[in-house]
N, C-alpha and C positions, 0 to 999 in steps of 0.2 A: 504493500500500500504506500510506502515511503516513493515509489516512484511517480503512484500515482499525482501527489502533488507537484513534481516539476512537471509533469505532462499533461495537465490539467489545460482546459481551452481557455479559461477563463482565470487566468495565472492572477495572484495575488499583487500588482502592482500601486498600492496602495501610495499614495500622495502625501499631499495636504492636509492638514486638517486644523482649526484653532483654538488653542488652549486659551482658556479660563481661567489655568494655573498659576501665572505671572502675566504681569504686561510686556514684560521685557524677554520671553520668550513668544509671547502671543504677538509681537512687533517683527519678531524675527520669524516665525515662519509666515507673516504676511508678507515678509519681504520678498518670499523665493517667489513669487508671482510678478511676470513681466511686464505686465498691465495693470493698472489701476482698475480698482475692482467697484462696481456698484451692486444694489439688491431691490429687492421688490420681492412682497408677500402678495403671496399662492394658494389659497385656502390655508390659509394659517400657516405657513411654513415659507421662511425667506429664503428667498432663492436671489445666490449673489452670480454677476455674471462678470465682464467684462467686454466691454464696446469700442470699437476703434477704428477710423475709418469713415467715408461720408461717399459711398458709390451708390449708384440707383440700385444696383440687386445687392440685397442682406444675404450674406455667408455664415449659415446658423450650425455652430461646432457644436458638436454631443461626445461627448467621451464616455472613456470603456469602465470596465469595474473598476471601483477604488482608483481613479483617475480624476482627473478636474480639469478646467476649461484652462490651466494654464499648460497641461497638455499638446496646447495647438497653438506654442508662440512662436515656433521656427514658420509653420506659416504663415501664424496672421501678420508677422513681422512684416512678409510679404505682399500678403493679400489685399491687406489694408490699403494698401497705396492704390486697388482699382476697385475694392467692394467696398462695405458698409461688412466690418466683421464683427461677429455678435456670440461666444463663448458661454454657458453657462453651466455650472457646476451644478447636479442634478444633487437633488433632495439624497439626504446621507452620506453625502462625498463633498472631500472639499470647504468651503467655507460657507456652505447653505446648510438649512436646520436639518436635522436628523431624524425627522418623525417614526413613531411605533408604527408602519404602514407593511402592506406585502410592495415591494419591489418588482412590481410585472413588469414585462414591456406595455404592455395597456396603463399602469400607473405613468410611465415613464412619458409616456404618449399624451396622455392629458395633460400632465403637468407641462410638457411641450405647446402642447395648442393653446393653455391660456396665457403661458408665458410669449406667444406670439399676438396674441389679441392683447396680454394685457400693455406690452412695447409695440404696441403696432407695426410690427415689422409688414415688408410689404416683398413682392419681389425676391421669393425665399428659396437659397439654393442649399439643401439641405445635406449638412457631412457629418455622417457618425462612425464611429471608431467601436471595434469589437464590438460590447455590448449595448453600445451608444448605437450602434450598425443596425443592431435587432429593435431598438427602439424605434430608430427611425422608420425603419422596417413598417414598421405597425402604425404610427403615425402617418405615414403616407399612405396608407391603405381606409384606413378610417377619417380622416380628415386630410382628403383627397387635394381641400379648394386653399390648403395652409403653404406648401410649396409649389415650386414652380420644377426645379429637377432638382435627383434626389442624387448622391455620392457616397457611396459604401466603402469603408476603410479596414479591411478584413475585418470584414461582420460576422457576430453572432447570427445563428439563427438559420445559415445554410446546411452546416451538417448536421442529422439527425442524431437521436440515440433513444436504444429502446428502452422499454419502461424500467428494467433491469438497473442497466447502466445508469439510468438520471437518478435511479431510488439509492444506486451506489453513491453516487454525484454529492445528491444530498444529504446521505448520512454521513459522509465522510468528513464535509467541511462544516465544524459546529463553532463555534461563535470563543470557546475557549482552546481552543485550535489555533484561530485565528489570532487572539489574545497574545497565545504563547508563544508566537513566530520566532525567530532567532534570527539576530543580526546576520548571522551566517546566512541562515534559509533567506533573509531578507535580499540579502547580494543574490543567491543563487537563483530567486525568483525575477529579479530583473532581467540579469542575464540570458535566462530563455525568451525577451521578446526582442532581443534584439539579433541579427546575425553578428554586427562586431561593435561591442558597448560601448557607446559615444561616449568621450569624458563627460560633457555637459550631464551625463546619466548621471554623474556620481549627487549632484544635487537632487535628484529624483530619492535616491537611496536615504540619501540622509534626514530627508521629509519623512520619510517611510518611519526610521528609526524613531524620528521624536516623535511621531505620534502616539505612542505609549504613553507620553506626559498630557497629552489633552484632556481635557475635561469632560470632553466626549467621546472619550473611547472606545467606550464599550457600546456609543450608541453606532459610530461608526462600524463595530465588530459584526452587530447586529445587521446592519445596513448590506455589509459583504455576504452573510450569511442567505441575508432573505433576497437580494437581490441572484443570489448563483441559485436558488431554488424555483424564485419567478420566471426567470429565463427557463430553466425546465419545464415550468409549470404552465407557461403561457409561452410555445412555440410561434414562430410566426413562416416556419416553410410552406403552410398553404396559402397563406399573403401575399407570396413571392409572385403567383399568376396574375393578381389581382393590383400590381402594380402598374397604373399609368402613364407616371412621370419618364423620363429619358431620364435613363441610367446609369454612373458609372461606377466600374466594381474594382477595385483594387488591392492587390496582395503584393508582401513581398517575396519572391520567390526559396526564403528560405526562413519564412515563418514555421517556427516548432510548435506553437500552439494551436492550429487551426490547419488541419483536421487534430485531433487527439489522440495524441500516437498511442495512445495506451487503452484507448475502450474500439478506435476504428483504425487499425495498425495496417488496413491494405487501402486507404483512403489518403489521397495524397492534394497537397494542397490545388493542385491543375484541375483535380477532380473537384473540389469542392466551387473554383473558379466555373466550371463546367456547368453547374448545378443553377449559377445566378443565368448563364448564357439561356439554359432549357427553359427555367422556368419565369424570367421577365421576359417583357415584351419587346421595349427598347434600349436594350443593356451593350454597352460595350467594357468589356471584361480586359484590365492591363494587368502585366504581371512587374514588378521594378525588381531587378536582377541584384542578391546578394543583402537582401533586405531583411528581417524581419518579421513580426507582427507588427510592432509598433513601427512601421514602415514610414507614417509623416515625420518623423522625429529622425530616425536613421538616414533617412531618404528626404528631405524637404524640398530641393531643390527642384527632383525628377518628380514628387507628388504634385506638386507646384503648379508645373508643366503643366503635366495632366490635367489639371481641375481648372485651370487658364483656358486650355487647348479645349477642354467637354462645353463648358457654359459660351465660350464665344463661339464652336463650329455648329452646336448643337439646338 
């Protein structure tokens, strides 16, 4: 079972998070964020984002588990300069409130569309990362009229698993698991999303580490917990027909977590690329050689491209 945690799809890369503990630690990990951060409440739960940029089409960032909206600063560093870029850090992750909720993609999803009603974003070209992937997933299928095209970032949600496997899934990772991680396992969990681990990673890691001091720890722990079960529990592969929007799917070609070498061991990332090609409608499927999962962050440059090259030919 010890393997099963490096090989897991939805690897523990756990971020940000703000302590309560001190000011002068609660200063410091606000610091590691690129962007200046603002917030707005959501049925009761503040949800902090960050905005940067003044383009007619809004570039709306979703990030993966245990990740946050500063996730996407290699690109919005760039992107910014021709969209309206718009990042936010989902409920339980990050520097938004932690509520007692299930973590579905349908939670994820809502929370999505009123955060777009409640900023009026307009002109919405939608990018989710892993489990941000499967959200948006579901958001674009149920509230169809919220973007314009949609950008999947080696997403959740395309490879299956049977009842078996998810009931392993979720009994395996329980909240005092999580708790107990070790600096060690911390390092070693990063370095499965990346193909060769960018220094800049090493601030990612160190976040990871102090978040043991926050004051929300264990609501965070929870957050990881219910969110790796909602994704099981609220699939979105029959969604994938019923997408609209023009598509693009993106993997790094030497992502370790997606497929799951350990529950689908003859499932190979091309195959899973395969899966968005069959079952969307208007999908163009890239692969960025030498990459990754965390493929925008390894890869910024070449994702860049791509997401420049989709929304202006498309």
């Amino acid at each position: 079972m010890k393997r099963l945690i490096l090989l897991f799809v939805f690897t523990l890369i756990s971020t940000t998070v703000v302590s309560q503990k001190s000011d002068k630690l609660m200063k410091e990990i606000i610091s590691q964020y690129d962007f200046k951060s603002h917030s707005v409440v959501i049925d009761s739960t503040e949800i902090s984002y960050i905005k940067e940029g003044s383009g007619e089409k809004t570039m709306l960032f979703v990030h993966g588990l245990s990740s946050n909206s500063d996730a996407w600063s290699k690109n919005i560093h760039t992107l910014k300069e021709q969209y309206t870029c718009v990042a936010l850090d989902l409920p339980g992750f990050g520097k938004s409130s932690k509520p007692d909720v299930a973590y579905t993609s349908s939670y994820f999803a809502e929370i999505l569309h009123k955060f777009i009603q409640k900023l009026e974003l307009n002109n919405i070209v939608l990018v989710g990362h892993s489990m941000g992937g499967q959200a948006s997933i579901k958001l674009a299928t149920v509230y169809k009229e919220d973007i314009q095209k949609l950008i999947l970032v080696a997403p959740a949600g395309l490879e299956q698993f049977s009842e078996v496997n998810a009931n392993v899934l979720k009994g395996f990772f329980t909240e005092e698991m999580v708790k107990n991680t070790s600096d060690e396992q911390i390092e070693k969990n990063y370095a499965l999303n990346f193909y060769k681990l960018p220094e800049e990673a090493a601030r990612m890691i160190e976040d990871r580490k102090q978040i043991k001091l926050a004051a929300d720890f264990n609501a965070h722990c929870h957050a990881i917990v219910s969110s790796i079960s909602g994704m099981l529990n609220d699939p979105v592969y029959d969604d994938l027909e019923h997408i609209t929007q023009k598509t693009l799917v993106i993997f790094g070609t030497k992502d370790m977590l997606i497929p799951n070498r350990y529950l689908n061991p003859n499932l190979t990332t091309a195959q899973v690329g395969a899966i968005a090609s069959e079952k969307i409608k208007e999908v163009q499927v890239a692969f960025v050689e030498d990459a990754g999962h965390f493929v925008q962050f390894e890869k910024p440059l070449e994702v860049n491209l791509l997401i420049q090259e989709f929304v202006a030919n498309n």
